[in-house]
C-alpha positions in Angstrom: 104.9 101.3 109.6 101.2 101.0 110.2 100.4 97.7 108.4 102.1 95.7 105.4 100.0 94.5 102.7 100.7 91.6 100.6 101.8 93.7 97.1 104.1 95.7 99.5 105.5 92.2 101.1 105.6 90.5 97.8 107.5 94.2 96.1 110.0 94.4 98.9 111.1 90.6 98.7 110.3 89.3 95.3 112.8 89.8 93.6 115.3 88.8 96.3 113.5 85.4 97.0 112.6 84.9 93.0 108.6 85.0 94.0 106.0 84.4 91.7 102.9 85.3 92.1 100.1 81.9 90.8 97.2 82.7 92.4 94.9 84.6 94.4 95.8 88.4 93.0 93.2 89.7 94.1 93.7 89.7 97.3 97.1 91.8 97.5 95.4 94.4 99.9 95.4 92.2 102.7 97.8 93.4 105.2 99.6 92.3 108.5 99.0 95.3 111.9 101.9 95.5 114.3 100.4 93.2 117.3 98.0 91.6 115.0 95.6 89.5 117.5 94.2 87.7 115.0 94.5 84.6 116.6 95.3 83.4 120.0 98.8 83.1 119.2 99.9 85.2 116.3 102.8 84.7 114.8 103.9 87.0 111.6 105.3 83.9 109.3 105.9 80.3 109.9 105.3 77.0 108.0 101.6 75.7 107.8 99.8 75.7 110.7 96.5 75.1 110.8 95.6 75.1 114.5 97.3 78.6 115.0 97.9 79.7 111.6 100.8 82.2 110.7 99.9 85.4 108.2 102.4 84.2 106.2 102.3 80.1 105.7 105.6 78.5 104.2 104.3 75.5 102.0 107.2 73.1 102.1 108.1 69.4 101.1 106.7 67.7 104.3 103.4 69.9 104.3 102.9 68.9 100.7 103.0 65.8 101.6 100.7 65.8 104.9 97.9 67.2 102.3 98.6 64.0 100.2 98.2 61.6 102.8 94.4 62.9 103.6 91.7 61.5 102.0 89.4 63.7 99.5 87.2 64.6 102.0 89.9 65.8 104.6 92.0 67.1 102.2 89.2 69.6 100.9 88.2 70.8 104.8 91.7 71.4 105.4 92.7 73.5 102.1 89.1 75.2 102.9 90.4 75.7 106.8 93.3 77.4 105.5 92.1 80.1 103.3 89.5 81.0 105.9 92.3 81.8 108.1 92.9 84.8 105.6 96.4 85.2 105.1 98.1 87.4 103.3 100.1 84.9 101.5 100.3 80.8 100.9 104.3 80.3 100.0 105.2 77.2 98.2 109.4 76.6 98.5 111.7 74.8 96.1 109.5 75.2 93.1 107.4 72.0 93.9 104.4 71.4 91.7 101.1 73.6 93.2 98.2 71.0 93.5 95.7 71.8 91.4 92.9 72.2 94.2 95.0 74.2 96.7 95.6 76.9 93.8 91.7 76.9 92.8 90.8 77.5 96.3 93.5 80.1 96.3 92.0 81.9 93.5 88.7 81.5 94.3 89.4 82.8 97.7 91.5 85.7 96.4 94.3 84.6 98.8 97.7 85.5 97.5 99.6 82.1 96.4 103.2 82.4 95.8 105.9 79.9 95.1 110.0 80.4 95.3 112.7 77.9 94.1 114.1 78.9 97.4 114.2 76.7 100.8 112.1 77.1 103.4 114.5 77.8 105.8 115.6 80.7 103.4 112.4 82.2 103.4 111.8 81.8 106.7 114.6 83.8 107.9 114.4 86.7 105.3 111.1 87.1 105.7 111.3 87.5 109.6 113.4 90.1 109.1 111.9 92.0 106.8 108.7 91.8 108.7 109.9 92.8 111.9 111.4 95.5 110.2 108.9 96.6 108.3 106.6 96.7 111.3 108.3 98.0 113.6 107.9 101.1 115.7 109.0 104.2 114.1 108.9 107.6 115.3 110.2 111.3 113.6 112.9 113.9 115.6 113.8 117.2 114.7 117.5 117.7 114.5 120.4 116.9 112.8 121.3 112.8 112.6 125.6 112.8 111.8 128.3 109.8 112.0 130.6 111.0 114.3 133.4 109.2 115.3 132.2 106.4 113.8 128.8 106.4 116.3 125.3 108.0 115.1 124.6 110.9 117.1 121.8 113.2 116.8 122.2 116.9 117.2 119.1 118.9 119.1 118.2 122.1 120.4 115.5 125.0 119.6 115.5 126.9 116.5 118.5 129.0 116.1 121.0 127.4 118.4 123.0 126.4 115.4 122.3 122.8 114.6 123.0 122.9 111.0 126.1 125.2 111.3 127.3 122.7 113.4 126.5 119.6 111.1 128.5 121.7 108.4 131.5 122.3 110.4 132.0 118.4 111.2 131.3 117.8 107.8 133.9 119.8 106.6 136.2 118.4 109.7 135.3 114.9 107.7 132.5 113.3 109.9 129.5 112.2 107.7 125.8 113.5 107.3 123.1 111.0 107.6 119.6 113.2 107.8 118.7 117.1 108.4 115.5 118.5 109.9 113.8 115.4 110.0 115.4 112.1 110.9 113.5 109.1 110.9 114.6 106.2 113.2 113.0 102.7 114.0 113.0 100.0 116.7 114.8 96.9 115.1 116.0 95.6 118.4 115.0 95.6 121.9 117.9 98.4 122.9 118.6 99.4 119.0 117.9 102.3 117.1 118.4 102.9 113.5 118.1 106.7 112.4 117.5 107.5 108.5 116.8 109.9 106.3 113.1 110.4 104.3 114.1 109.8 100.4 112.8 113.9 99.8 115.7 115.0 101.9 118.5 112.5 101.1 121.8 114.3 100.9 120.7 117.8 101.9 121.3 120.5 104.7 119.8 123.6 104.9 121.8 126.2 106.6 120.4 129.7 107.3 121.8 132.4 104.9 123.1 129.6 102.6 119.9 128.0 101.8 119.4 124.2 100.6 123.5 123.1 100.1 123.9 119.0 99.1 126.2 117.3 100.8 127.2 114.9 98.9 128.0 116.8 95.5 129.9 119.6 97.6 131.7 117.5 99.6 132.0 114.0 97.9 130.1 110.4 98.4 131.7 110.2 102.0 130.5 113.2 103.3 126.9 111.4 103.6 125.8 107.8 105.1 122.5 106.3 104.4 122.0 104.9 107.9 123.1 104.9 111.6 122.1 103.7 114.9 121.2 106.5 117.4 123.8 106.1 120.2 124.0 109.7 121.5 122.0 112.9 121.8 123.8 116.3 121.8 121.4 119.2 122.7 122.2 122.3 122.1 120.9 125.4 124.0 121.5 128.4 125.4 124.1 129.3 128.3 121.1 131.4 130.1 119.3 128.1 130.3 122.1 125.7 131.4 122.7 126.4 134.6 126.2 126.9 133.7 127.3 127.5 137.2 125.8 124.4 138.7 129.2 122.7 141.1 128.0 119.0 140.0 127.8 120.2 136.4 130.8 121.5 135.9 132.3 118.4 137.7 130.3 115.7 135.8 128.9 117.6 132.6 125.3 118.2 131.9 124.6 114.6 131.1 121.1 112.6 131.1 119.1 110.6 129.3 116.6 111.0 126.6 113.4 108.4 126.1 113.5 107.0 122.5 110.9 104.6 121.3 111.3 103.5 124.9 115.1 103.1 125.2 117.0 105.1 127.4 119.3 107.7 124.6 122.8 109.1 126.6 122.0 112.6 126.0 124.9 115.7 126.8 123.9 119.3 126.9 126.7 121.7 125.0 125.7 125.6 126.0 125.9 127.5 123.2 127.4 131.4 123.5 129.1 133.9 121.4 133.0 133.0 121.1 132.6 129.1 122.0 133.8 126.4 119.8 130.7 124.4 119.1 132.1 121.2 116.8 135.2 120.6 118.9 133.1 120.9 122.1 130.9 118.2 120.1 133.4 115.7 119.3 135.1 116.2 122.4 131.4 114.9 123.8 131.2 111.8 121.6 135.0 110.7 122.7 133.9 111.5 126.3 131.0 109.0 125.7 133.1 106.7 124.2 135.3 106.4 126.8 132.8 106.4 129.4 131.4 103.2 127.4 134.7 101.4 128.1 134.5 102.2 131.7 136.7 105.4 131.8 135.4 108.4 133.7 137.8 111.1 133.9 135.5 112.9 136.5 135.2 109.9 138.8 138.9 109.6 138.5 139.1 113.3 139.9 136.8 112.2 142.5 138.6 109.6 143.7 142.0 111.2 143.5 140.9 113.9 145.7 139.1 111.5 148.4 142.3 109.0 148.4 144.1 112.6 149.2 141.9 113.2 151.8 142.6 110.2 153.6 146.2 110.8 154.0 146.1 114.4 155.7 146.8 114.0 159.2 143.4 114.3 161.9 143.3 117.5 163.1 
């Protein structure tokens, strides 16, 4: 996502963390940008500071009572420092009473003022999630996103190479659809991936000759899955192009790796030709990557079966 405004934040949450919204609505277009550099240490929520202040600022008991013990004069430059800082929202936890000047200057301001009977703690840790979520980077493949095996792997290849005949044959072999055409997938993690589907094409496949078909009404409410982290890429493409008779290849399978959102995707190329077995030659790629996650290599095995071999022949 681009940015996050406060009606979005406040939408997305309230309900969950029992928000209301006291003051400042006016100012519920004022949004968080991934990397904000607002400040010379921004941070995306937090509880008051008022040295490096957070976009989002957690009111709780002891900050309550740190604006009590100032005197009128301090009190009013430091609620004044704070809604020049511009966040997009003041949070006040447990329900505690909302002075009277700090929700004036709120309103006055137009800086969103919310309070929750929950914890601070609570709403700290939702919150971070939600925000680093909803900010983080996102990018749109073409291809086919399926549960396979119980791992999310997205099918690939140029147009006509049979990516949505495939997805229907594992489908009907009981593997799980999570997006067609376009497959949306964000950073959550460092190293993970989650891959969903845009809302418009939730459920459907479109399969040349068969048109538009829903998954989930042909084939039942397990046939589909609304999310899945990208583990594996199968490509597909055409023998001519593979390089089919390439010794290493045919040894250790046409196996690389694909950049995603800067992390490092196992991809395995499946040549597609007249006659071939496309979904077993698929799953039979996601349990070879399975088991190569666990440490088993059935080519390396072969490798080093034939070099122990080797070493007991006689010199010559």
């Amino acid at each position: 996502m681009d940015r996050l405004t406060s009606r979005q934040l406040y939408d997305a949450v309230g309900e969950r963390m029992q928000l209301r919204w006291v003051a400042g609505l006016r100012g519920e277009g004022r949004a968080i940008e991934p990397g904000d550099k607002t400040s010379r240490r921004p941070s995306q929520i937090g509880y008051l500071n008022i040295i490096y202040p957070n976009k989002v600022q957690i009111i709780g008991t002891e900050e309550l009572a740190y604006l009590d013990s100032l005197d009128s004069r301090q009190r009013w430059e430091t609620i004044e420092k704070i809604m020049a800082y511009r966040s997009i929202a003041l949070l006040v936890t447990k329900d505690q009473a909302i002075p009277g000047d700090l929700r004036d200057a709120a309103e006055e301001s137009n800086t969103p003022l919310w309070a929750s009977p929950k914890r601070g703690h609570e709403l700290l840790t939702y919150l971070q999630y939600h925000l680093a979520r909803g900010l983080a980077r996102q990018i749109t493949l073409h291809g086919v996103l399926m549960e396979v095996n119980s791992i999310g792997v997205l099918i690939t290849g140029e147009s006509g190479t049979g990516k949505s005949e495939l997805a229907l044959e594992l489908i009907t072999r009981g593997h799980r659809l999570v997006a067609d055409d376009a497959p949306e997938f964000t950073l959550i993690a460092p190293d993970v991936i989650d891959g969903t589907c845009p809302e418009m094409l939730r459920d459907l496949l479109e399969v040349r000759g068969l048109g538009v078909l829903n998954v989930r009404e042909m084939f039942g409410h397990t046939a589909v899955k609304p999310s899945k982290y990208l583990r594996l890429i199968v490509h597909l493409q055409p023998m001519s192009q593979t390089g089919a008779d390439d010794a290493m290849k045919r040894l250790y399978g046409d196996v690389g790796y694909r950049d995603v959102l800067d992390v490092a995707i196992p991809q395995i190329v499946i040549p597609v030709a007249s006659g071939r077995n496309i979904a077993v030659l698929a799953e039979a790629a996601v349990r070879s990557h399975m088991l190569k996650s666990k440490g088993l290599d059935p080519a390396q095995t072969f490798v080093d079966r034939q070099a122990h071999q080797l070493r007991r022949l006689p010199p010559w």
